[in-house]
C-alpha positions as CSV (number, residue, x, y, z in Angstrom):
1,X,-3.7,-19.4,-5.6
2,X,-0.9,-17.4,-3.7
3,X,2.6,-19.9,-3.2
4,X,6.0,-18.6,-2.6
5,X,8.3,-19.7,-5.5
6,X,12.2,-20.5,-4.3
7,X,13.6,-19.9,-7.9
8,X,12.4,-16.3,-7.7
9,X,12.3,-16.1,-3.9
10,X,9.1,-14.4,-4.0
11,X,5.6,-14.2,-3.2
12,X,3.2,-15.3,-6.1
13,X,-1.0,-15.2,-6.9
14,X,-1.3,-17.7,-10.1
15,X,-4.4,-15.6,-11.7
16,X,-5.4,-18.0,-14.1
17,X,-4.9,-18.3,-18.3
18,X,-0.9,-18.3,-17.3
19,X,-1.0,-14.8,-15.8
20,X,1.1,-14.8,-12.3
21,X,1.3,-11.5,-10.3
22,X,4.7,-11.5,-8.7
23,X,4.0,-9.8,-4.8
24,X,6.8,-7.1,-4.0
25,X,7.3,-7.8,-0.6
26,X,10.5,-8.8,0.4
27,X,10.9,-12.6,1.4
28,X,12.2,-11.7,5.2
29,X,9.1,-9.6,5.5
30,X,6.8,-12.5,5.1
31,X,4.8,-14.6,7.9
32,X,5.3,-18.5,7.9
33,X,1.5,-18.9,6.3
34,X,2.9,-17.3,2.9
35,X,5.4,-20.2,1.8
36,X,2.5,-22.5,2.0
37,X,0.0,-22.8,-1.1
38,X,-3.1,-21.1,0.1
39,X,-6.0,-20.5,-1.7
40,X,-7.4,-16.7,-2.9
41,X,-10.2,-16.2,-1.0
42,X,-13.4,-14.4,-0.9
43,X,-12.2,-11.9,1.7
44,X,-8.7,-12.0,-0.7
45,X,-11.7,-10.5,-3.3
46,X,-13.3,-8.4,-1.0
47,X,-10.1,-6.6,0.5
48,X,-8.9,-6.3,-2.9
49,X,-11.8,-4.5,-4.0
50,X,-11.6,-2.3,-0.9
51,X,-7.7,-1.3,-2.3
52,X,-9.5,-0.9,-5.7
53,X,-12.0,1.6,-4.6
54,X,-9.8,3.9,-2.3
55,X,-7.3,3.9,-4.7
56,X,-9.5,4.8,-8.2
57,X,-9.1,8.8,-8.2
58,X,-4.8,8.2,-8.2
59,X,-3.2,9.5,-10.5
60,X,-2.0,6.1,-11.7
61,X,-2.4,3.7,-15.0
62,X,-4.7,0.9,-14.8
63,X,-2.2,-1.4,-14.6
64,X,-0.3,0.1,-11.8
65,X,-3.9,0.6,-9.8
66,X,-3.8,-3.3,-10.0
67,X,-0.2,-3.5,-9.0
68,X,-0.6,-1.5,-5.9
69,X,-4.0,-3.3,-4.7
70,X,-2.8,-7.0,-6.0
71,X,0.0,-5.6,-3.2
72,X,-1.8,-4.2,-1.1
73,X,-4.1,-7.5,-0.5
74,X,-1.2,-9.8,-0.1
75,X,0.2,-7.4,2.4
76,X,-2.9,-7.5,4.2
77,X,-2.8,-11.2,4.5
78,X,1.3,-12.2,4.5
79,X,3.3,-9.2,5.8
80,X,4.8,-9.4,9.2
81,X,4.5,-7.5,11.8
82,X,6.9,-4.3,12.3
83,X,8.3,-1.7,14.4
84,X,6.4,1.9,13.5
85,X,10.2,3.7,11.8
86,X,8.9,7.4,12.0
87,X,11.6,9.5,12.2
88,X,11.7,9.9,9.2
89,X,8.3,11.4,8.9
90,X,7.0,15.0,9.9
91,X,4.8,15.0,12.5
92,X,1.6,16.5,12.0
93,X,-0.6,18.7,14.4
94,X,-3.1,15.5,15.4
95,X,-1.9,13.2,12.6
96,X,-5.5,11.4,11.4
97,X,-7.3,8.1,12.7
98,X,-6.7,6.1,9.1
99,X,-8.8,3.1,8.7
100,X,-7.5,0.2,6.1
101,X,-7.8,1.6,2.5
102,X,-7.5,5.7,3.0
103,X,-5.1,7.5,1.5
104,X,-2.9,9.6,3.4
105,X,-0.2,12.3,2.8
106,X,3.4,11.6,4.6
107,X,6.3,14.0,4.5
108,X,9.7,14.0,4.3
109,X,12.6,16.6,4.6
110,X,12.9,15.9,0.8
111,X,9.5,15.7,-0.1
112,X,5.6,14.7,0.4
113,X,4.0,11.2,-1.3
114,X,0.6,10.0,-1.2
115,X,0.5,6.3,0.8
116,X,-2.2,3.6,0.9
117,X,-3.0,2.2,4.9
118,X,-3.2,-1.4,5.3
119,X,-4.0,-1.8,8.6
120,X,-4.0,0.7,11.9
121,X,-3.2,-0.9,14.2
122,X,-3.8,1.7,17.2
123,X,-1.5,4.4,17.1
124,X,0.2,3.3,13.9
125,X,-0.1,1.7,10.4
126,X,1.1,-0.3,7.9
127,X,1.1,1.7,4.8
128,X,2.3,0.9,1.2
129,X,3.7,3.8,-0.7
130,X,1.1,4.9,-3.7
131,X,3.7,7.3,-5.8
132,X,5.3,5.7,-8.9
133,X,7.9,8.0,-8.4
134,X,10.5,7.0,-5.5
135,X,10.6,8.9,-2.0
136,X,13.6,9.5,-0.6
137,X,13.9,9.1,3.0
138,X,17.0,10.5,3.7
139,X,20.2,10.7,2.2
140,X,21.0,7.1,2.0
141,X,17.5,5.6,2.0
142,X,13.9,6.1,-0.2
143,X,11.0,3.6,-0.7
144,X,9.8,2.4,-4.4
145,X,6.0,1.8,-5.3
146,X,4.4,-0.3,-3.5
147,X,6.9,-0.7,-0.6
148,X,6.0,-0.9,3.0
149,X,6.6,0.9,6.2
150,X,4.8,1.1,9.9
151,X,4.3,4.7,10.7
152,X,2.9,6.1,13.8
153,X,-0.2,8.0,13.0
154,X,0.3,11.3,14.3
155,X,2.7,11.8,11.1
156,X,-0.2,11.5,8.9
157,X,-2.0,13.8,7.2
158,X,-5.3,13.2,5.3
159,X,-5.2,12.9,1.3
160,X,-7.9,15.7,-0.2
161,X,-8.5,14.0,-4.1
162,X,-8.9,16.7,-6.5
163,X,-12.1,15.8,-8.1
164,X,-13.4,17.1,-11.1
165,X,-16.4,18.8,-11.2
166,X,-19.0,18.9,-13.6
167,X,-20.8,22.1,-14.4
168,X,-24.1,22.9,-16.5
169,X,-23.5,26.0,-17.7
170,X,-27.4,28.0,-17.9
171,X,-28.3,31.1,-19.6
């Protein structure tokens, strides 16, 4: 069940057996729908195993994989629309076409972090940052796990996963 509780001013998904995921969104970020008790649904499950999927070669812990999709779903469903902010993002030669889930690469003057798309919306997209570590954006500003920004898509680049490889060795 996903209700917004006043004493924490904050989005929150009851998951059962006294286990409650506390959403980090901020509350001004938030469409109208999220302050009323609404009810997980399938395509909550569905989208959230989406997130799960993109997001299992990260470099993160179990628990922070379920942090960033637990996020990433109630983004999908509650966050309000923004303004694409990307100056302060490099723009790459073509940027990428991102569909919800992929991982892309965005960079900074200060440095480059790996970010989770929510939803393109044409020539831009909601993404949620996927580093544990903070990015600064520029001297006075830098996003935290599992924050949110609107970035045109032509400051994207695509995320290449480093997969291991498993060799027979013959002879």
């Amino acid at each position: 069940m996903w209700y917004y509780d006043p004493k924490h001013d904050s989005l929150m998904l009851d998951l059962g057996e006294e286990m409650v995921f506390r959403v980090s969104i901020p509350t001004k970020h938030l469409v109208t729908s999220a302050f009323e008790k609404t009810v997980f649904t399938v395509d909550d499950a569905s989208v959230f195993q989406t997130f799960q999927e993109s997001i299992a070669h990260l470099d993160l812990t179990l628990p922070r994989k379920a942090e960033l999709a637990l996020n990433a779903v109630a983004a999908s469903r509650f966050h309000k629309p923004m303004m694409p902010k990307s100056w302060f993002f490099t723009n790459q030669q073509g940027g990428v076409e991102p569909e919800n889930g992929d991982i892309v690469e965005l960079e900074t003057e200060f440095a480059t972090a790996k970010f989770l798309i929510i939803e393109n919306s044409g020539c831009a997209s909601l993404c949620m940052l996927a580093e544990v570590e903070p990015l600064t954006l520029n001297v006075s500003k830098e996003m935290a796990f599992c924050d949110t920004i609107k970035v045109m898509n032509d400051r994207m680049k695509a995320f290449q996963a480093e997969l291991p490889m498993n060799l027979a060795l013959v002879g």
